[in-house]
C-alpha positions as semicolon CSV with decimal commas, in nm:
position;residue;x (nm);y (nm);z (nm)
1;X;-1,151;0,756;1,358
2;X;-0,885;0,511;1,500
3;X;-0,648;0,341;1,185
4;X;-0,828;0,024;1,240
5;X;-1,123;0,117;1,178
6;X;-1,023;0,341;0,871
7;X;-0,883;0,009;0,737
8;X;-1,182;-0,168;0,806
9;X;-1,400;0,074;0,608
10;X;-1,146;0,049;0,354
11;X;-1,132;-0,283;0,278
12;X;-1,481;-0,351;0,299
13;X;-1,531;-0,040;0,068
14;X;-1,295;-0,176;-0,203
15;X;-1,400;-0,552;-0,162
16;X;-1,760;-0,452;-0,250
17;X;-1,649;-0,207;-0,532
18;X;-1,514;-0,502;-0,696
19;X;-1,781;-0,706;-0,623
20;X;-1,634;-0,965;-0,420
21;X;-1,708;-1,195;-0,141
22;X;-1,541;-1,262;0,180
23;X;-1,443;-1,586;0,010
24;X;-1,355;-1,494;-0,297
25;X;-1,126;-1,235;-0,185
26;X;-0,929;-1,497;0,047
27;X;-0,883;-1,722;-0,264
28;X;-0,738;-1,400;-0,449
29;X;-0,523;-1,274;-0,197
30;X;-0,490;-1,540;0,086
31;X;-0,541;-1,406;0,338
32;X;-0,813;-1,664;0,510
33;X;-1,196;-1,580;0,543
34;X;-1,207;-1,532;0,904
35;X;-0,905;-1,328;0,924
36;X;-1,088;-1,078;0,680
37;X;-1,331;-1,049;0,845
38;X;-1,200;-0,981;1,148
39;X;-1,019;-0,707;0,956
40;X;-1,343;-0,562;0,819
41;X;-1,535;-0,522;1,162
42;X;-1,166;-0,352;1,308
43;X;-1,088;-0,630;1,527
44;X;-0,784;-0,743;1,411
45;X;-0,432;-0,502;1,351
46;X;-0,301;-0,680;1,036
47;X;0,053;-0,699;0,993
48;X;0,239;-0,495;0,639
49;X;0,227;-0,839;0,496
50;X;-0,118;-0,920;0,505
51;X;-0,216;-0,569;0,422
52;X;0,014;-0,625;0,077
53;X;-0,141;-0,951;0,015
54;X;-0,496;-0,799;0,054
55;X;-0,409;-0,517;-0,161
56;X;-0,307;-0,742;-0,433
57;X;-0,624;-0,907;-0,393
58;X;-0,825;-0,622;-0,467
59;X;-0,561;-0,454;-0,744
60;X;-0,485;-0,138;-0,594
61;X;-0,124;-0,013;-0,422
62;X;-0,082;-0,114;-0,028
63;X;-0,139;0,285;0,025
64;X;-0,465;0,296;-0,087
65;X;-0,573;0,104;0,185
66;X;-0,554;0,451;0,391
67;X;-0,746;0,661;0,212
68;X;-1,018;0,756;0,369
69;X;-1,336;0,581;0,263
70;X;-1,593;0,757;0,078
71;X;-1,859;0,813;0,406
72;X;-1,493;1,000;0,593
73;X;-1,375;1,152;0,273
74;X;-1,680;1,339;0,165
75;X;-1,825;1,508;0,450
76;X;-2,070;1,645;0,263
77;X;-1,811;1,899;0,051
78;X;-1,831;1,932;-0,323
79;X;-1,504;1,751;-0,362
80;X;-1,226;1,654;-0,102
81;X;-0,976;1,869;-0,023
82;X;-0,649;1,905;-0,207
83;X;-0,467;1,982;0,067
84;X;-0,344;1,722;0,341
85;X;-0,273;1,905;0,705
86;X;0,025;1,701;0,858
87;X;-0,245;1,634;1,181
88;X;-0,487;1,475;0,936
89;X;-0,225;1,264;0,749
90;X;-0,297;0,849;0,861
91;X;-0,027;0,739;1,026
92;X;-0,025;0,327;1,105
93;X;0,237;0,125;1,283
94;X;0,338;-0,280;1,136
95;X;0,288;-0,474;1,467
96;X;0,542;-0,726;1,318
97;X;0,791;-0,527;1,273
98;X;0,788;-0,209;1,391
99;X;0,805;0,037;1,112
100;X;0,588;0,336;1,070
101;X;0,438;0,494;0,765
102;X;0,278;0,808;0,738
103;X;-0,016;0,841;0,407
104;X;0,110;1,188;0,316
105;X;-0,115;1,270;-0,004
106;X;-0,465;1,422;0,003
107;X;-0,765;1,230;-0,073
108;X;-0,843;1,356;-0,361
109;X;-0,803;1,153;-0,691
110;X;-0,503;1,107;-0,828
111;X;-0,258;0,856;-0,970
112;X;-0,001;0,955;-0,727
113;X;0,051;0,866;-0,426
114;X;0,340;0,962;-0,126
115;X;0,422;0,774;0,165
116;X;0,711;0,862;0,454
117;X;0,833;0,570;0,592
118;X;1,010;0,538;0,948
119;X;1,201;0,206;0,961
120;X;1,308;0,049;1,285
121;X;1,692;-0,048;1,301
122;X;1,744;-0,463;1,242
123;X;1,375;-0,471;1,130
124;X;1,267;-0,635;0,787
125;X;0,948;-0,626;0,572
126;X;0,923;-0,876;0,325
127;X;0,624;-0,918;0,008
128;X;0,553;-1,188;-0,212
129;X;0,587;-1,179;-0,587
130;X;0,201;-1,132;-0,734
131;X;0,066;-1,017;-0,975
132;X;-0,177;-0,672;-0,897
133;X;-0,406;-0,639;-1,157
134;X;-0,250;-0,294;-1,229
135;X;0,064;-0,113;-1,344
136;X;0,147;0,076;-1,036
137;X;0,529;0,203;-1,047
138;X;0,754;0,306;-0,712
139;X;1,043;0,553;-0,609
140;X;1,182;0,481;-0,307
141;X;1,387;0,815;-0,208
142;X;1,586;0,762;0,082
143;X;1,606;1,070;0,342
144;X;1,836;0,943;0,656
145;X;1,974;0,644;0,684
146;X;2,038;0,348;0,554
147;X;1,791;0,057;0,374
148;X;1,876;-0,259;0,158
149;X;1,622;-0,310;-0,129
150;X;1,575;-0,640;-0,245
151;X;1,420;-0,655;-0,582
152;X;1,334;-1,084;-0,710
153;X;1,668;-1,149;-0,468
154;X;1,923;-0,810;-0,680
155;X;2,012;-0,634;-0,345
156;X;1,996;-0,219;-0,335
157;X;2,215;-0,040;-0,083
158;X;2,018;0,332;-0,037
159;X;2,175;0,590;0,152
160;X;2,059;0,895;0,217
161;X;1,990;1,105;-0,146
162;X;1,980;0,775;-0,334
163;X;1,648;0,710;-0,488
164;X;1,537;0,342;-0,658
165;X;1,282;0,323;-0,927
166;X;1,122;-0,008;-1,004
167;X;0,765;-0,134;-1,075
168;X;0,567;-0,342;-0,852
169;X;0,532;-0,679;-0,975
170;X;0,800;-0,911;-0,818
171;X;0,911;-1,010;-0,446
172;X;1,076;-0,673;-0,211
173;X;1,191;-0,664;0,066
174;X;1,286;-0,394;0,302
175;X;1,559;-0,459;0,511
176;X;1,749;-0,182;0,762
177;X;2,128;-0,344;0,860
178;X;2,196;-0,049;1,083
179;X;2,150;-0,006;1,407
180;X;1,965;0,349;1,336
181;X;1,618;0,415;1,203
182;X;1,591;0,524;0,859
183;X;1,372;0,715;0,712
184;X;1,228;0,738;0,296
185;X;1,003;0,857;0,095
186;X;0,812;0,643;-0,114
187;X;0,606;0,760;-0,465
188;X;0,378;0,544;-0,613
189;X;0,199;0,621;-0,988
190;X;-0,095;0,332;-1,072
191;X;-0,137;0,390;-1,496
192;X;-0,495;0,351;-1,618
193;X;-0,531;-0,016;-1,747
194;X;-0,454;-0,030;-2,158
195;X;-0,774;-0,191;-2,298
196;X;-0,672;-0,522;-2,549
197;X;-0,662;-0,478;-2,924
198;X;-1,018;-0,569;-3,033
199;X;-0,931;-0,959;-3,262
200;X;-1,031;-0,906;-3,598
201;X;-1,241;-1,153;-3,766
202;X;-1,117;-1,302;-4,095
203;X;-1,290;-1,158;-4,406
């Protein structure tokens, strides 16, 4: 299975999870109705910034848009496997700009998730501020090179070693200055949502 279609599957998988429409997903993400679409049937290679903005939509982390949907993941096993073979691991290129990114956890469930991220030299990747729906939390470890981190417009120089913890909730961009590709690992951790305090009613 080409990435495109995974994504397709994937989206379409999570949009009817949730119960949405095609339209009501555009109004929570948008991302328009025919572009969507087009995404959905795998004729389309959406750029890292739509992919964001439809994984806002839907509340999950951008990553989780490579998993492998159910019908791929369960191939009729008990449970997926808890081990991810390097060969198996998605890998998906940003047509924009460039960059590569590599899912590296297994499929089965958990609140972690890894991602190793080639960046292109002069290249940026920039996301909106918006609100996800979820607590999901990121460590960006940096393994060669060089990446500025912009976090609601505070600037990060990472070199290799560093490693910046933030949660995901306002603007980032990714930005390489060099003239070499860098390379990072990235850690996301969603938290279960924290049901409201029942209101009491006055006695």
């Amino acid at each position: 299975m080409d990435i495109n279609t995974r994504l397709a599957r994937r989206v379409r998988e999570l949009r009817d999870a949730r119960g949405l429409s095609l339209d009501a997903l555009a109004e929570r993400s948008g991302v328009s109705r025919s572009n969507i679409s087009l995404i959905e049937r795998g004729e389309s290679s959406p750029t890292a910034t739509v992919l964001d903005k439809l994984a806002t939509g839907l509340g999950v982390a951008l990553a989780s848009l490579f998993d492998a949907p159910q019908a791929e993941g369960d191939e009729g096993r008990a449970a997926p496997s808890p081990v991810a073979r390097v060969a198996q691991q998605p890998v998906w290129t940003d047509p924009a700009s460039g960059y590569l990114r590599r899912n590296v956890s297994p499929t089965v469930a958990s609140p972690l998730q890894l991602v190793d991220v080639v960046f292109p030299p002069g290249q940026r990747v920039a996301y909106e501020r918006a609100d996800r729906g979820a607590e999901i939390h990121q460590q960006i470890w940096m393994i060669d090179g060089r990446m500025d981190i912009a976090l609601d417009g505070t600037v990060w120089r990472l070199e290799a070693g560093d490693c910046l913890a933030h949660r995901l909730e306002g603007a980032i961009e990714y930005r390489n200055p060099t003239r070499s590709p860098a390379r990072y690992l990235v850690a996301l951790a969603t938290l279960p949502a924290i049901p409201p305090h029942p209101t009491r009613s006055p006695t």
